[in-house]
C-alpha positions as CSV (number, residue, x, y, z in Angstrom):
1,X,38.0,31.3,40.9
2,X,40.6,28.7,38.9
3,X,44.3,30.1,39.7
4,X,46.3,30.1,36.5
5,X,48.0,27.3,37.2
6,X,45.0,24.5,37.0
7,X,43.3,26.3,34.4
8,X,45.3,24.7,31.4
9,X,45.1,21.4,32.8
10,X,41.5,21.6,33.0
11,X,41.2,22.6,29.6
12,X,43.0,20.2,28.4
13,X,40.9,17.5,29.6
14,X,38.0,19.2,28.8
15,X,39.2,19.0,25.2
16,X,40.1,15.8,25.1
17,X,37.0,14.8,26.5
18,X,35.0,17.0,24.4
19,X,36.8,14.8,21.4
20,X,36.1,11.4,22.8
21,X,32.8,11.5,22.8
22,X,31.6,11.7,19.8
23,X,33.7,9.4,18.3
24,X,32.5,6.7,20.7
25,X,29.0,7.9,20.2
26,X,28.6,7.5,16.5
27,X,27.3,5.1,15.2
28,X,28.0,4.3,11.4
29,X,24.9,4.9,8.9
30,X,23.6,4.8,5.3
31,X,20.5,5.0,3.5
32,X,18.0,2.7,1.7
33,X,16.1,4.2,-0.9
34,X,14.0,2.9,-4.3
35,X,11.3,2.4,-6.4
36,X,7.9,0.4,-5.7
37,X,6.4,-0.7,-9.4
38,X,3.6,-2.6,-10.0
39,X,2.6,-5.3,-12.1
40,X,3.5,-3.7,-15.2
41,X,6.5,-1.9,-14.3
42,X,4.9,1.5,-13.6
43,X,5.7,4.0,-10.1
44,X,3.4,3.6,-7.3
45,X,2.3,6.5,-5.9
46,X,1.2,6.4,-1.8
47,X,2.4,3.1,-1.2
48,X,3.5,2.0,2.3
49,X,6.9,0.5,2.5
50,X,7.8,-1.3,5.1
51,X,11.7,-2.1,6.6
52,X,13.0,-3.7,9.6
53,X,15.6,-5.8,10.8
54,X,16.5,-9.2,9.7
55,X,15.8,-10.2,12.4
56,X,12.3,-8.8,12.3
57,X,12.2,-6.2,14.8
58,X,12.7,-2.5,15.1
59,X,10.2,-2.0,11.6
60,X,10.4,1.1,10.3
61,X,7.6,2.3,7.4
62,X,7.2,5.2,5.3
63,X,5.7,6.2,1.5
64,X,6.5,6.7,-1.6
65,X,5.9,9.9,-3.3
66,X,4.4,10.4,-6.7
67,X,7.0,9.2,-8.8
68,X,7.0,5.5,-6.7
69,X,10.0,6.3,-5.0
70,X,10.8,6.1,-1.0
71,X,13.8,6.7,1.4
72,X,15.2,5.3,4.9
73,X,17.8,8.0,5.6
74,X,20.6,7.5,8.0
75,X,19.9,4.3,9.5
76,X,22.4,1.8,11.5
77,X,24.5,-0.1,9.5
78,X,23.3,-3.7,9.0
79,X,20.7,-6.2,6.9
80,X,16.9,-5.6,6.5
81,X,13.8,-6.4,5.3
82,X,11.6,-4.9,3.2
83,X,8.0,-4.9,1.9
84,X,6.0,-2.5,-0.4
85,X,1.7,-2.4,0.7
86,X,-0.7,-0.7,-1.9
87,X,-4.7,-1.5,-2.6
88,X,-4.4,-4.5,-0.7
89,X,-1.3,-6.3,-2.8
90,X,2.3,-6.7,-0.7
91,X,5.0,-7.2,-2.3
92,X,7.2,-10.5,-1.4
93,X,9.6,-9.7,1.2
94,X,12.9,-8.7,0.3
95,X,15.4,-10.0,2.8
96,X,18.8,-9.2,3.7
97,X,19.3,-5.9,2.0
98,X,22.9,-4.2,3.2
99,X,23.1,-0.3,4.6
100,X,27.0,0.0,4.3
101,X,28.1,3.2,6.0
102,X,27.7,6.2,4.0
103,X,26.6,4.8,1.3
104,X,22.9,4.7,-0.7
105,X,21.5,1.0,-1.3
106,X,19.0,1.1,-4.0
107,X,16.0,-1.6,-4.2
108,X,13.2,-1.9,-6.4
109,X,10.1,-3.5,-4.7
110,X,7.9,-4.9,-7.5
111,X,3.6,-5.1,-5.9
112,X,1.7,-8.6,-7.4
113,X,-0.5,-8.1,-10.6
114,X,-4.4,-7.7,-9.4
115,X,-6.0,-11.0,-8.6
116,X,-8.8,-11.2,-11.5
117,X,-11.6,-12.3,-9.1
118,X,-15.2,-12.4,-10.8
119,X,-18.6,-13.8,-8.7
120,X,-21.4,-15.3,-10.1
121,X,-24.5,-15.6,-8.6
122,X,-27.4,-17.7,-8.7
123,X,-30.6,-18.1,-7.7
């Protein structure tokens, strides 16, 4: 049993420590959200969008709902990339997009029109 004497020490330290450590833990985040559109400026619904670091690793991916829209919530501070996948068009990359801490980044990921492909055949 702790004599009253070392108990308030003890506690002390224990609060301090208690303190400490999340602080140093933390890590600053934001978020990255937005819009994938298509060719002709309309929401994509479903579509896979892709983020990772600028310097390509640690991807992350997730989907847009029905109105086109997607989120990356609380995620390290720092610069990534990001692509939007639908029906077999990708979007261009989007590079170097800032997450400042605890703040909301907004990007609009725009998919290629349709590639007009028509086959003829002969005999």
């Amino acid at each position: 049993m702790l004599t009253p004497r070392i108990f308030p020490p003890l506690l002390f330290l224990a609060a301090i420590l208690g303190a400490a450590a999340p602080a140093h833990a933390r890590v600053p985040t934001g978020t990255m959200e937005g819009t994938v559109l298509d060719a002709h400026g309309q929401p994509v619904a479903d579509a896979t969008v892709t983020m990772q670091t600028s310097d390509g690793s640690l991807p992350y991916a997730t989907h847009t709902d029905a109105h086109g829209h997607f989120q990356f919530a609380r995620f390290e501070t720092g610069q990534y990339d990001l692509q939007a996948y639908s029906h077999g068009m990708f979007s261009k990359w989007t590079k170097r997009i800032s997450i400042h801490r605890d703040k909301k980044t907004a990007v609009t990921l725009r998919l290629p029109p349709v590639a007009d492909l028509s086959v003829t055949v002969r005999n």
